[in-house]
N, C-alpha and C positions, 0 to 999 in steps of 0.2 A: 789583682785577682778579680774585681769586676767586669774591667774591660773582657779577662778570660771568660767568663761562665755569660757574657752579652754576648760574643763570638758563639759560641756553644749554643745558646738559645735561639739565637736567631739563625743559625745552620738547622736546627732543629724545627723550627718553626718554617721551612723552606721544606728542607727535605718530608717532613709529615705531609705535605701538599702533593711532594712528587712521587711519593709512596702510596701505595694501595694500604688499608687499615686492618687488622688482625682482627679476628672472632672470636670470644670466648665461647670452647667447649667444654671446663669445668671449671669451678674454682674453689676456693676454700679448701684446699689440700696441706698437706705441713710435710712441707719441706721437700716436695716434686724434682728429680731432678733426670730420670730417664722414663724413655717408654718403649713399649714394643707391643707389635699386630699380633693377634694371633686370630684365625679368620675374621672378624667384625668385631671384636674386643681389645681395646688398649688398655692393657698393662701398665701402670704407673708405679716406681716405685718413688716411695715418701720416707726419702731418709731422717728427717728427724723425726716421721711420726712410724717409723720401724715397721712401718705395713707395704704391703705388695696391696694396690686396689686397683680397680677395672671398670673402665666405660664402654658403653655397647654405642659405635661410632656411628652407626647406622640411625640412633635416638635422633628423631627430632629436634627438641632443644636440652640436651643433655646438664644435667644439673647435677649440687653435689648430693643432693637427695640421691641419685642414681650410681655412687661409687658404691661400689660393693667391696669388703674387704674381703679379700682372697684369703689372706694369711694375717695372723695376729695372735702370734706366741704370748706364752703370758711373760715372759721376760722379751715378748718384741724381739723384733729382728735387728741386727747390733746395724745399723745406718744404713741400709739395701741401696745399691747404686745401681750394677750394669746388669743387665738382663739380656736373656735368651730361651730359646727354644730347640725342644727336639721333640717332634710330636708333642702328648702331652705336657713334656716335660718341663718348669720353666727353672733352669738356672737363673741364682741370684747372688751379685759381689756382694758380700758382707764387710762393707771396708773397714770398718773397726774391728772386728774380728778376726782381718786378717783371712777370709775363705771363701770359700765358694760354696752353696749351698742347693737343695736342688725340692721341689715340692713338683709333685700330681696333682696338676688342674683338674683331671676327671675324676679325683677324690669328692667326697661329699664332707671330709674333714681334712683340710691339705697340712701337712706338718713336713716341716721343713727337716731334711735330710743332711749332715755334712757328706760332701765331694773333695774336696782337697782343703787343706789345713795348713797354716805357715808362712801364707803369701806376706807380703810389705805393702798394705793398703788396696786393694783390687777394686779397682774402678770402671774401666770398660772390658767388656766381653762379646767374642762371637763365635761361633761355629763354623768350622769348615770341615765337611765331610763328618770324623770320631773325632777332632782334635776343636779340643776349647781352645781359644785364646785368649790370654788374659792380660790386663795392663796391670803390670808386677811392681809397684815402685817406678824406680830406675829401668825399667825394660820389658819385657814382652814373654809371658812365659807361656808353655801349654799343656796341657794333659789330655791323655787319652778316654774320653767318658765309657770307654767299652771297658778300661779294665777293672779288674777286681779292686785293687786299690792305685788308682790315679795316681801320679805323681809331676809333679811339675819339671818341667823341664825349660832350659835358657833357650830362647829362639833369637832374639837379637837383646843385646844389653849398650850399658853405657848411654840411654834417654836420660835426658835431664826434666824428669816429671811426664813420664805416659799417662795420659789422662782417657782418652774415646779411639775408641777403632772399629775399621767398617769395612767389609770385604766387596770388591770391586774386579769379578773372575776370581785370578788368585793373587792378586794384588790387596794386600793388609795398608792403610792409612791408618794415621797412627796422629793422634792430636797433642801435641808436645807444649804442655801449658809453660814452661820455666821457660823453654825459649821461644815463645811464640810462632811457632811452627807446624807444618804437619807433613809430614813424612811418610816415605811407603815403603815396603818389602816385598821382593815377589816371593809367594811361598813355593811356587811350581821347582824356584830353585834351591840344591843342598846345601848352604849355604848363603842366605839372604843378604844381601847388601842395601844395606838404608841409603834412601836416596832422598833430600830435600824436596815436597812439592812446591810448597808457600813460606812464605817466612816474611818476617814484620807486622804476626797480627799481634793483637791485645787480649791476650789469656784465653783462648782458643779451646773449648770444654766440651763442645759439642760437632760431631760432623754426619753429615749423611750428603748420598750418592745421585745423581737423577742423570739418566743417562751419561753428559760427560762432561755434566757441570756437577762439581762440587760445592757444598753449603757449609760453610762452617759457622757454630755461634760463637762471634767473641763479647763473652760474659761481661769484664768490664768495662768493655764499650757500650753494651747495652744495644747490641747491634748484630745483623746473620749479614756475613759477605758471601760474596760466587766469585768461582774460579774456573774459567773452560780448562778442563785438564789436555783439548787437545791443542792447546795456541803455544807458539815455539819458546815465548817467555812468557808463563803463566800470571797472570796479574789477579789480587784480588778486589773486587769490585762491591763497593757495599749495593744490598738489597734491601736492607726492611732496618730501619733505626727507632729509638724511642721505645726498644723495649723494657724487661725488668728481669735484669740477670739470666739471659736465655742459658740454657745448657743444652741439655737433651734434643735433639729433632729427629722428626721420621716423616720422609715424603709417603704418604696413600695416596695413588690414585694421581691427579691432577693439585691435589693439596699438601701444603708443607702443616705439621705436627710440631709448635714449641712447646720445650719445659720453660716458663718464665716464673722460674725459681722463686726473685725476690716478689711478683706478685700470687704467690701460692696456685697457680693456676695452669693449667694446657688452654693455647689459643691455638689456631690455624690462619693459614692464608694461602690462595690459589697462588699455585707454582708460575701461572701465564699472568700475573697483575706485579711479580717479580722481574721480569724480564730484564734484563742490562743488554739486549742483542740489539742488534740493528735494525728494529723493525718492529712496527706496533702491529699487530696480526690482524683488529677487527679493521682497521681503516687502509690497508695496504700500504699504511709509509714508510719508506725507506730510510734510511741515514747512513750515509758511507761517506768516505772507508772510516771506518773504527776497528781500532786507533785512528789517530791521525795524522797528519806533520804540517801543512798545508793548510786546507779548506775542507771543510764536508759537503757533502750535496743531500739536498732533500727530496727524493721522490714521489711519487705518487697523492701529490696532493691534488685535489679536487676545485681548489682556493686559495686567495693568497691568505696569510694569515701572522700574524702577529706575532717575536718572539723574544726572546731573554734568556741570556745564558748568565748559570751561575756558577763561581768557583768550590770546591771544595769548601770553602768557610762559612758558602752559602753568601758571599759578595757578587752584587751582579756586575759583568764585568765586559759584556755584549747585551744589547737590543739591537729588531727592525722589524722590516718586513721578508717574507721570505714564500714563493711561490714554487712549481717543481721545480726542481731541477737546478735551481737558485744556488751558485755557490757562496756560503760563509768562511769567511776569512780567520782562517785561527793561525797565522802565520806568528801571531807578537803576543799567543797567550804564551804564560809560563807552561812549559810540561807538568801533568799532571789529569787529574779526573774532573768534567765537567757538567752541568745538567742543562740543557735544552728544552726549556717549555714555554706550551704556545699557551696564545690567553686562552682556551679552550680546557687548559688543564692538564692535557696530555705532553707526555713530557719523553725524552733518552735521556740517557747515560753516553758518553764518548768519552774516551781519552788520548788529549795530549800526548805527541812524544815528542 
């Protein structure tokens, strides 16, 4: 078990170098585990502390002096999960409850409303067009928020644990915590057919969309990977490690939005200090092809420069030198995901095939 948690640490203690650092933008929260925009306000809900509360994102150094409770029943809200909007509107999963519930932000006294009743645990939610989506248990249900009385209805079933889902056009993604997966439906069609994206993550609770990379948080990992939704075999790729129970995310802007649950807190971190692509932006350097099979080449450098590649365990497993255009030899690694950094600090991602 020691040799395990030295591999762990010392991967850890690499990858924190090759990673950009997260910001705390609140903390002291109980029990954070989604969030959502609504013009310059994040919306947080705190399922064990049964409140809906709100940060103005725009705050300079936002602190928890600055959460304002939105909503705080006096029997609290039964464990508030997934969140939404419609205009003012903000739906809320009541997952202990079982419902869905709905309150007026432009109230001056917001009270929470029942919207449908009876669900099996509702955990993520979203809007498309009148039709809520919900994560129903075992599968995906929806209601109509126009009608008189809402009722739920099956839209795909048979999920082993629907946990987060996030609309993409009309494409539903669906984060399937039991089998570590995340899956999509088109809704444009009458009939939906679930289609695997990813598969082999580690409890999988949180996702959001940024153009045609997806982010997912895998909580027991303690870890957010990326996936280009548009590459012919989609691979997940870690980005940001060393978290604390992430769930919840929302890209604003140029910035990714975590819930890190177990440190009671929303941090962020720039979308561009994430990058797993082929190319560092500020300094024009290249790295191709990624993947690989072969060798990669390095372009655009200005200087020779110093480098080390290290494995997935965080074993180094290549050094040299390396100038433009320079081919390394990755002919005799094993397949799999590698990191390339120079002594400058800057560093990729490639992988092996």
């Amino acid at each position: 078990m020691k040799t395990i948690y030295s591999v762990i640490f010392i991967f850890s203690a690499i990858t924190s170098n090759l990673y950009a650092q997260t910001t705390d933008v609140v903390t002291g929260l109980n029990g954070p585990v989604r969030i959502e925009l609504k013009d310059t306000e994040l919306f947080i809900s705190e399922f064990d502390g049964e409140i809906i509360s709100k940060i103005n994102i725009n705050s300079t150094l936002p602190t928890t002096s600055e959460v304002v409770t939105v909503l705080n029943n006096p029997d609290g809200l039964s464990s508030p999960d997934g969140l939404a909007f419609n205009d003012n509107t903000l739906y809320i999963a009541e997952t202990n409850a079982s419902k869905i519930s709905s309150i007026d932000i432009s109230s001056g006294s917001p009270t929470a409303t029942d919207v449908v009743t009876g669900l099996n645990n509702p955990r993520g939610i979203v809007l498309y067009g009148s039709n809520l989506y919900i994560t129903n248990g075992n599968k995906i249900s929806k209601i109509d928020i126009n009608s008189t009385t809402p009722t739920a209805t099956d839209v795909v079933t048979d999920l082993n644990g629907a946990f987060d889902i996030i609309l993409n056009g009309t494409e539903l993604y669906i984060a399937i915590r039991n089998d570590g997966k995340v899956s999509k439906i088109d809704l444009a069609e009458t009939n939906p057919i679930l289609t695997d994206v990813i598969t082999g993550l580690d409890l999988p609770l949180g996702i959001a969309i940024n153009g045609t990379d997806l982010y997912i948080s895998e909580t027991i990992a303690n870890k957010i990977c990326k996936v280009d939704l548009n590459a012919v075999t989609p691979i997940a790729v870690d980005v940001l490690t060393g978290l604390n129970s992430p769930i919840g995310i929302e890209i604003i802007g140029t910035d990714m939005y975590i819930v890190e649950t177990g440190a009671h807190k929303i941090s962020k971190i720039s979308i561009g200090s994430l990058s797993t692509e082929d190319f560092l932006i500020e300094d024009g350097i290249k790295l191709y092809p990624n993947p690989t099979s072969d060798f990669i080449l390095v372009s655009g450098l200005n200087k020779t420069k110093n480098y080390k590649i290290y494995n997935s365990l965080g074993q180094e497993v290549l050094d040299g030198v390396v100038n433009s255009n320079y081919r390394i030899e990755t002919l005799y690694l094993t397949n799999g995901l590698y990191f390339l950094k120079f002594d400058d600090g800057k560093s990729f991602n490639f992988i092996k095939e």
